[in-house]
C-alpha positions, 0 to 999 in steps of 0.5 A, a space after each residue: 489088865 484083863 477083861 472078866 465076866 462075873 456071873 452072879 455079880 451082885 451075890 455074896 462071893 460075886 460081888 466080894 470078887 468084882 470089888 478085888 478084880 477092879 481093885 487089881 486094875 481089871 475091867 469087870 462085866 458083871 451079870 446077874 438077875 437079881 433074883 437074890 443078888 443085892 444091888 446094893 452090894 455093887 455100889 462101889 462097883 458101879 461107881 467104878 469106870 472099869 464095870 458095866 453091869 448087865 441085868 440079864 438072866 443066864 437062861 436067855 441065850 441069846 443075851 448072854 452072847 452079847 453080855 461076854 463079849 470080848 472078854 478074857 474069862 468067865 467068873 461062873 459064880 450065879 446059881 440056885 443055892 437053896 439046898 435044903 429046899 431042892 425036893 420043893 422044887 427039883 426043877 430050879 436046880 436043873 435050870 438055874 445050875 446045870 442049863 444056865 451053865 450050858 448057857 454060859 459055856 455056849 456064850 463063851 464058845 460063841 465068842 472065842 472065851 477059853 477060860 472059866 472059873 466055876 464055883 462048885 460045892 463040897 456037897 458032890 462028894 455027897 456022903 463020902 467015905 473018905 474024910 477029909 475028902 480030897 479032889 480025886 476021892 471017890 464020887 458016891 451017890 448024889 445026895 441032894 438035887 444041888 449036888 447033883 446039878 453042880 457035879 452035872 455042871 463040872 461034868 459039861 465045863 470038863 467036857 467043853 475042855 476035851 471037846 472045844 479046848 476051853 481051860 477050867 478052874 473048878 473050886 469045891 467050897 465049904 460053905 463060905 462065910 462073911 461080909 455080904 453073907 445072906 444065905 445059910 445057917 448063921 443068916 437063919 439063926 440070926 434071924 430067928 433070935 431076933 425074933 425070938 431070943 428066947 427059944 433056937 429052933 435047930 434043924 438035926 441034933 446039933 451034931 452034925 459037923 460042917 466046915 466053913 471059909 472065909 470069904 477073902 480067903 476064898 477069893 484068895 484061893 481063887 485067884 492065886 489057882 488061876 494065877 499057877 494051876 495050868 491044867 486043862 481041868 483044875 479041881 481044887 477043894 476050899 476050906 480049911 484045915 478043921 470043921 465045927 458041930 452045929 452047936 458050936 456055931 449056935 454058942 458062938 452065934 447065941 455069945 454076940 447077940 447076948 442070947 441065951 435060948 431054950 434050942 430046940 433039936 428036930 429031924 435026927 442026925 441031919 437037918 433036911 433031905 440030902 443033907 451031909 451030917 460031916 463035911 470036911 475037905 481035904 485042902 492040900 491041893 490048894 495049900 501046895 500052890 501056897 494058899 492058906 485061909 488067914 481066919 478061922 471058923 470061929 472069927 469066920 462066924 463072928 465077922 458074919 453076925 458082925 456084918 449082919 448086925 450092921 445090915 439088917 437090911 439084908 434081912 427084907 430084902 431077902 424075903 
């Protein structure tokens, strides 16, 4: 049995990895200020004996010491994932990314931790000229304030490891789909057919490619990486092995709902500033440690409506 802490706990992939860690036998510490985590999603948590919850936030140093305290490692999931509104508030980014980062670095330092586990994002690669992308690819201009903030945070987690001996694990989603999901494409399509079944406002031309993963897939590969990857920096890309176009997902969002909308495209080629019109990862890293996904984009996107159409909850309490 090891001690984690899980940073974010209460999030969508945070709270999916605190219910596997216990249900592996692990004595789990989550953290997280609610912000945008749901407490709900922790329920079986907290009735479990091996999990303390700790309502803090990253950036108070001083608390967080105490939160990490005499554990093992460090889940380092919480983070600002509002890409598309990064130029509306450029600052949150920095703070609730990169400096909260820091802060979960120099919590561990101050308590001997070596270890942590950090979710970064495909969206460092910006608009690589190398597709799929793969781990060592070359690293181009930032595109978005999200991306930038997170190859900042990959930038100090390596560093801690030259300078201070920590060991890391640095995962590079796609966008993750799935049970708990409340942020992101399908969540916003959802919500608007809802409202209006009649007419889908889409942001781009519909065009734009992007791949998703499933979320037990993605903790999957999370936990076998830590389990046999045994660098001093392990960078590992997760997605899967294809990508869909935005209209895609609309017809197969627009299918289980049993909607037929007048969509309605804006903003040309891309949805929003800094936005990556085609994402596709190169996954063979990971693949080569044994992991492959189990479901699909297709199921991927229909579990998520499943999931949202049982909780529409989700839906109030996010705004």
């Amino acid at each position: 049995m090891s001690c984690y802490v899980v940073t974010g706990c209460a999030g969508f992939i945070g709270s999916t990895l605190v219910d596997r860690l216990l249900a592996d036998g692990h004595q789990v510490t989550g953290v997280d200020n609610f912000s945008t985590g749901q407490r709900k999603f922790l329920d079986k948590a907290l009735a479990h004996q091996n999990f303390r919850l700790i309502e803090i936030d990253l950036l108070d140093l001083d608390a967080l010491k105490i939160a990490v305290a005499g554990n093992d490692a460090v889940f380092h999931l919480a983070a600002n994932a509002d890409v598309r509104f990064g130029t509306e508030h450029p600052r949150r980014d920095l703070e609730q990314n990169t400096i909260a980062t820091y802060n979960v670095l120099e919590a561990m330092r101050a308590n001997g931790i070596k270890k942590i586990a950090f979710s970064s994002t495909g969206s460092v690669y910006g608009e690589s000229p190398v597709v799929p992308t793969p781990e060592d690819g070359p690293f181009p201009i930032q595109t978005s304030l999200y991306g930038a903030s997170k190859a900042a945070c990959e930038g100090l987690i390596a560093a801690y490891c030259e300078g201070f001996g920590f060991q890391s694990w640095i995962f590079r989603f796609v966008s993750i789909l799935g049970e708990r999901y409340t942020h992101g494409h399908v969540f916003d399509f959802y919500q608007k057919l809802k409202a209006d079944p009649s007419c889908l406002p889409v942001l781009g031309n519909g065009k734009q490619r992007k791949s998703y993963l499933y979320v037990q897939d993605c903790i999957d590969a999370i936990l076998l990486a830590m389990n046999k990857a045994s660098d001093k920096v392990n960078i590992f890309n997760l997605g899967v092995d294809g990508y869909c176009e935005v209209n895609d997902s609309v017809g197969w969002i627009c299918d289980e709902l049993g909607a037929k909308p007048e969509l309605q495209y804006s903003g040309g080629d891309r949805g929003w500033i800094g936005d990556n019109p085609f994402i596709f990862l190169d996954t063979r890293k990971i693949q080569s440690l044994g992991w492959t996904p189990k479901i699909g984009i297709r199921e991927g996107v229909i579990k998520t409506v499943e999931f949202l159409r049982s909780n529409e909850w989700v839906f109030d309490a996010r705004s």
